[in-house]
C-alpha positions in Angstrom: 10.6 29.4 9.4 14.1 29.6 7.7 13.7 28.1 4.0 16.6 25.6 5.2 13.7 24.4 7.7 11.2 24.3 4.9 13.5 22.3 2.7 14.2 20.0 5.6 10.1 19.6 7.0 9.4 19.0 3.0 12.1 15.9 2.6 11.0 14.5 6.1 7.2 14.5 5.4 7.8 12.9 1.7 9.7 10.3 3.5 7.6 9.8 6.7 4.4 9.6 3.8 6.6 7.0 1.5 7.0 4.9 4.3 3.4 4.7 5.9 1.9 4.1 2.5 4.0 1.3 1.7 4.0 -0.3 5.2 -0.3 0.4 4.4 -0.5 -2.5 1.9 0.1 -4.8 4.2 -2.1 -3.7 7.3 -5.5 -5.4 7.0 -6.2 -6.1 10.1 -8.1 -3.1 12.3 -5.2 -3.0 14.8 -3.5 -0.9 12.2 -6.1 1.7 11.6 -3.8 4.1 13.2 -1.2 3.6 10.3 -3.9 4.9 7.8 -4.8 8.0 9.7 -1.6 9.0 10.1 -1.3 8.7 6.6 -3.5 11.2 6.5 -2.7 13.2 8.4 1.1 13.9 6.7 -0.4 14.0 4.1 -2.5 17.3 4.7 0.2 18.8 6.7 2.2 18.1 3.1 -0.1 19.1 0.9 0.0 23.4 3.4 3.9 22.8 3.0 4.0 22.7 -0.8 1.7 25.6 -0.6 4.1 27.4 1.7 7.0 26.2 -0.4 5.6 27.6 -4.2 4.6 30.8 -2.2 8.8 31.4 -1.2 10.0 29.6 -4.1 8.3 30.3 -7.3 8.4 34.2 -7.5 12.3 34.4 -6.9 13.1 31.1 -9.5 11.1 33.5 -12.1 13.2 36.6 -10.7 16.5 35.4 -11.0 15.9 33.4 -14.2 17.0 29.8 -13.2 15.6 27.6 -15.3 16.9 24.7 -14.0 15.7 25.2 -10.4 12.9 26.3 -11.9 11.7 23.1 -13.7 13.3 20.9 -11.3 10.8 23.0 -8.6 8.0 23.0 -10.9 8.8 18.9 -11.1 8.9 18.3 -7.4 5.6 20.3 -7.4 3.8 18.6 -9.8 4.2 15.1 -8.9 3.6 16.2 -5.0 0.3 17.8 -6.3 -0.4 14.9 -8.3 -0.1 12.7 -5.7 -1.5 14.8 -2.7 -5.1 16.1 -5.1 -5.2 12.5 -5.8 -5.7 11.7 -2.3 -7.7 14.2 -1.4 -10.0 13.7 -4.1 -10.3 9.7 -3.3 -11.5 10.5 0.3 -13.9 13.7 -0.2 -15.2 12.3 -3.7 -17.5 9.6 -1.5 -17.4 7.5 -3.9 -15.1 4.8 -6.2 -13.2 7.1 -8.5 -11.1 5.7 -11.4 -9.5 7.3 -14.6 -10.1 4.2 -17.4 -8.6 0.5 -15.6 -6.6 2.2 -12.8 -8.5 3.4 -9.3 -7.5 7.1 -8.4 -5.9 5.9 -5.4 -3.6 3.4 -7.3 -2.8 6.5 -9.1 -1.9 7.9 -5.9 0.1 5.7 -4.7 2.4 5.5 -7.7 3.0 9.3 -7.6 3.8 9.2 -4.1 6.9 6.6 -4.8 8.2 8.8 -7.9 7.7 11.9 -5.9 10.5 9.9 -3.1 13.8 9.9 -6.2 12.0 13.1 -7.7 12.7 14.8 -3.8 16.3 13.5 -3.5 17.3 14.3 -6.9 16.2 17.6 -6.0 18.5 17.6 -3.1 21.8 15.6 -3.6 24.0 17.5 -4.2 24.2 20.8 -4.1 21.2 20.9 -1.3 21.7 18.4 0.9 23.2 20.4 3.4 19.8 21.3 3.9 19.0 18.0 6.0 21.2 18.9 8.8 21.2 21.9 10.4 24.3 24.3 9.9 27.1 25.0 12.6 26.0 28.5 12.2 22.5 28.4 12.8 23.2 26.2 15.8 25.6 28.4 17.2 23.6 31.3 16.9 19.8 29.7 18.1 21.5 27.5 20.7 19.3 24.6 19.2 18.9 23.4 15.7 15.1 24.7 14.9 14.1 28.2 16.4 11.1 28.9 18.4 9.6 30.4 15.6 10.1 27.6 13.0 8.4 25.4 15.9 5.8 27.4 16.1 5.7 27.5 12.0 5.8 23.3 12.0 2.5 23.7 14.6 0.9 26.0 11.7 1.6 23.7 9.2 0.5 20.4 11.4 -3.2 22.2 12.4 -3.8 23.7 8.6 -3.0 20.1 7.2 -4.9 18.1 10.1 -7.8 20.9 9.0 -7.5 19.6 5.5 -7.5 15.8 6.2 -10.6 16.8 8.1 -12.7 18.8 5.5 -11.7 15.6 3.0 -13.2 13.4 6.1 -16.6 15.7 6.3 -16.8 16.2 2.6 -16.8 12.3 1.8 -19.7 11.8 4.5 -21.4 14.6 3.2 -21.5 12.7 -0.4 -22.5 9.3 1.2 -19.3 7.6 1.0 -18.1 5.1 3.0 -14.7 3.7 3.6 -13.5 1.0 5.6 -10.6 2.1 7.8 -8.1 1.2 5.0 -9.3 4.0 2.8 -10.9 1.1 0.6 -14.7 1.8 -0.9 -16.9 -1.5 -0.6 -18.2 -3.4 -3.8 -21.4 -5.9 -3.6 -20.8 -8.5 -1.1 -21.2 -11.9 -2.6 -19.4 -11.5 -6.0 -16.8 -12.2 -7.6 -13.4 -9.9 -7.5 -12.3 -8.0 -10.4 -9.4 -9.0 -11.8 -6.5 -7.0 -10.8 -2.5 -7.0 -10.3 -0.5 -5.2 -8.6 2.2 -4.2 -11.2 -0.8 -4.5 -14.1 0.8 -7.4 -15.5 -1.4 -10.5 -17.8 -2.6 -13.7 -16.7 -0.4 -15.9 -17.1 -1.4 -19.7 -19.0 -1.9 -22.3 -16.4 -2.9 -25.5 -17.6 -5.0 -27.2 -14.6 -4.3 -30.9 -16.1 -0.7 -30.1 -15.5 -0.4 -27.7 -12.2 1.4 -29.1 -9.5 1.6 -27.0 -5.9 5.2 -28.2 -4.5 5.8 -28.4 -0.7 9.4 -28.3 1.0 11.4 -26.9 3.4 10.8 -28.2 7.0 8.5 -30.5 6.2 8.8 -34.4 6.3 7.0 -35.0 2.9 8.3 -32.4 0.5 6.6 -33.1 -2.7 4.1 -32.2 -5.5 0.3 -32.0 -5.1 -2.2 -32.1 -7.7 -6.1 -30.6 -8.0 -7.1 -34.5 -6.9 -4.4 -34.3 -4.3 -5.7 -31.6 -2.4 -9.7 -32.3 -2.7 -8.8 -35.8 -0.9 -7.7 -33.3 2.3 -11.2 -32.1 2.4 -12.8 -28.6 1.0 -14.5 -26.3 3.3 -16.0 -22.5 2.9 -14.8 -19.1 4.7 -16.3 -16.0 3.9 -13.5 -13.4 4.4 -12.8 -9.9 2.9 -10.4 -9.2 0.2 -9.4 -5.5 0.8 -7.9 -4.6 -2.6 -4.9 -2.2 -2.6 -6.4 -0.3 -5.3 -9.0 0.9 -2.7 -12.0 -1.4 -3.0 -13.0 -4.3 -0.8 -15.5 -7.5 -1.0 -16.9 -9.4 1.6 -17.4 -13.2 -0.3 -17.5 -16.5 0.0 -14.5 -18.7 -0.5 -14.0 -22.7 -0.7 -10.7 -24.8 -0.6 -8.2 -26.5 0.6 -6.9 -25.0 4.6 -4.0 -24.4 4.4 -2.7 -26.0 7.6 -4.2 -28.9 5.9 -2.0 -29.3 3.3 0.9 -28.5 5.8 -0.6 -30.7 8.1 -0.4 -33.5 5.6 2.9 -32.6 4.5 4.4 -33.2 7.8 5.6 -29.9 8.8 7.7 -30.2 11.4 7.0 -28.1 15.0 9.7 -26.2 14.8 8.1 -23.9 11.9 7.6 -20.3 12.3 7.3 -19.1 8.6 5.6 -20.1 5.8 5.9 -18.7 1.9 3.5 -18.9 -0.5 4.6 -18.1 -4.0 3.0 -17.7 -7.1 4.1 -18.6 -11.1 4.8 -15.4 -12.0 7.2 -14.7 -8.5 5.3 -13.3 -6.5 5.0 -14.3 -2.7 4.3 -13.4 0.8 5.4 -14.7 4.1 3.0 -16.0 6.6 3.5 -16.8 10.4 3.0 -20.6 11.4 -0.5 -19.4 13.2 -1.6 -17.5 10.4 -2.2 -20.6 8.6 -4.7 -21.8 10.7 -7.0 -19.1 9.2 -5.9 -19.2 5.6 -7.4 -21.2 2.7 -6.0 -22.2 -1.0 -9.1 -21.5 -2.5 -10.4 -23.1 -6.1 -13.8 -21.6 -5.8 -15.1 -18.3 -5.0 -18.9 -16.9 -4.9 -20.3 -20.6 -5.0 -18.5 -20.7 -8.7 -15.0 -22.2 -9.7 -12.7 -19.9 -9.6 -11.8 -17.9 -12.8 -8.4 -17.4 -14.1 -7.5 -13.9 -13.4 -8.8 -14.5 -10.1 -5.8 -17.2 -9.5 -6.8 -20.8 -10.5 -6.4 -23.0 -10.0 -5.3 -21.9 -6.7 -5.2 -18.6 -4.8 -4.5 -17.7 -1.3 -7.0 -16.9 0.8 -5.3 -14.7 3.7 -7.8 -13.0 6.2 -6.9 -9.3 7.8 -4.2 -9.6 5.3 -4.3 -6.5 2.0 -4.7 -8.1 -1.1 -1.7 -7.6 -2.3 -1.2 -10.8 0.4 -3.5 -13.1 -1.5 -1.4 -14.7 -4.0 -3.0 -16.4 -6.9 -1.7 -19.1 -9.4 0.2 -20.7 -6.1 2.8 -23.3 -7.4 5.4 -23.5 -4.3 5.0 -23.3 -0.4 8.0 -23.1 1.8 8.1 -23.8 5.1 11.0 -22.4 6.9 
């Protein structure tokens, strides 16, 4: 394999790795199980590519004295090892690992999206000729990749799906256990712990004061208070939050449903999305049948629900990541 090929296989897997893990967060369902393996999988086929890379790379930066290449290499290498031993260590560990607040995998994930602008920085410009094949090469092979960088790639793809299985063997090996998210299970029956997914405070809601507002296609748009919504009728789900930060808790739940609330607000048929947004922006987009299933919960574990945890209301959004169950809710849209 040509190091143009190497260069090439290296900004492909960073991508194809950038864009599973973010389209992860919001898989909760076990219909996307797939998603998480073949996370995985790049992954270890990433982690023998950097290897393959420092082996070329390193000793002829040192030779010819570049320093820039040189730290810019070492840069790339860092944050891709940063990221990738993360990983690893999160699945073979069997167990919840966590450096102070932040989860290992959290960790993870934050080195894989720096290691994305790290990558192109690396290549624009002077090497980004190296994401297309040359006229030459072409000319010459007939094709763009030779048989023997193909053959390289299927190296690369059984070393790294060897690696995702040793992490696999090593984590049953310690007792863990992971649901197919990659998330570790807590004590069923608690409470969550508090968590956000840029890290950012609770914000001050006052309870006397909070209003939910309801528009769009509806045919009462309007405000809702606490009262408001307990004349609908509570009821109780027990559901999983799956945490993006790689824990998970089955517990109990009671509100409002939220086809309720739309129910009473008159939305119209013709509906086919539904935002719920929080106080300090934050949202996600429902379909009109996920509602059905979804609760605006003001108690959880048989106790009113605590501030960091959302009150007065939070989403309560089966096979949906956490990152899905919005708390403080102040504004639903139906579109």
């Amino acid at each position: 394999m040509t190091n143009a090929t190497l260069d090439r296989l290296l900004a492909i897997l960073v991508l194809a790795m950038a864009a599973t893990g973010l389209a992860s967060l919001r898989f909760g369902s076990p219909e996307g199980g797939w998603l998480f393996v073949l996370h995985g999988l790049l992954g270890g086929c990433l982690a023998a590519a950097v290897v393959l890379k420092l082996r070329r790379s390193l000793p002829a930066a040192i030779r010819r004295g570049s320093i820039v290449r040189l730290g810019l290499g070492l840069l790339v290498s860092l944050v891709a090892g940063a990221a990738l031993v993360g990983g690893f260590a999160w699945v073979a560990s069997g167990r919840l690992l966590a450096i102070g607040t932040w989860t290992v995998l959290t960790l993870h994930a934050w080195a894989g999206l720096v290691l994305v602008p790290v990558v192109a920085v690396h290549l624009v410009p002077r090497r980004w000729r190296l994401l297309r094949p040359s006229r030459r090469s072409a000319s010459v092979t007939g094709r763009p990749i030779s048989r023997r960088s193909l053959l390289a790639v299927g190296g690369l793809a059984v070393a790294g799906s060897s690696l995702a299985v040793v992490a696999a063997v090593l984590d049953r090996l310690n007792g863990g256990e992971r649901r197919f998210t990659g998330s570790r299970a807590l004590p069923a029956g608690g409470i969550p712990p508090v968590t956000t997914f840029f890290g950012e405070p609770t914000p001050p809601v006052d309870p006397a004061t909070w209003r939910v507002e309801v528009s769009g296609r509806v045919n009462r748009p309007g405000a809702w208070t606490l009262a408001d919504l307990d004349a609908l009728g509570a009821t109780d789900l027990t559901a999983i939050l799956d945490c993006t930060s790689g824990w998970w808790i089955e517990t109990g739940w009671r509100g409002i449903p939220l086809g309720s609330l739309l129910e009473a607000a008159g939305a119209t048929r013709g509906a086919r999305k539904v935002v719920v947004r929080s106080v300090t922006g934050w949202s996600t987009a429902l379909s009109a049948a996920e509602t059905n299933a979804c609760l605006l919960a003001t108690e959880v574990a048989g106790l009113p629900l605590p501030a960091g945890n959302g009150a007065p209301i939070r989403l309560v959004a089966p096979d949906r990541r956490g990152l899905d169950w919005v708390k403080w809710v102040d504004r639903i849209e139906v579109a």
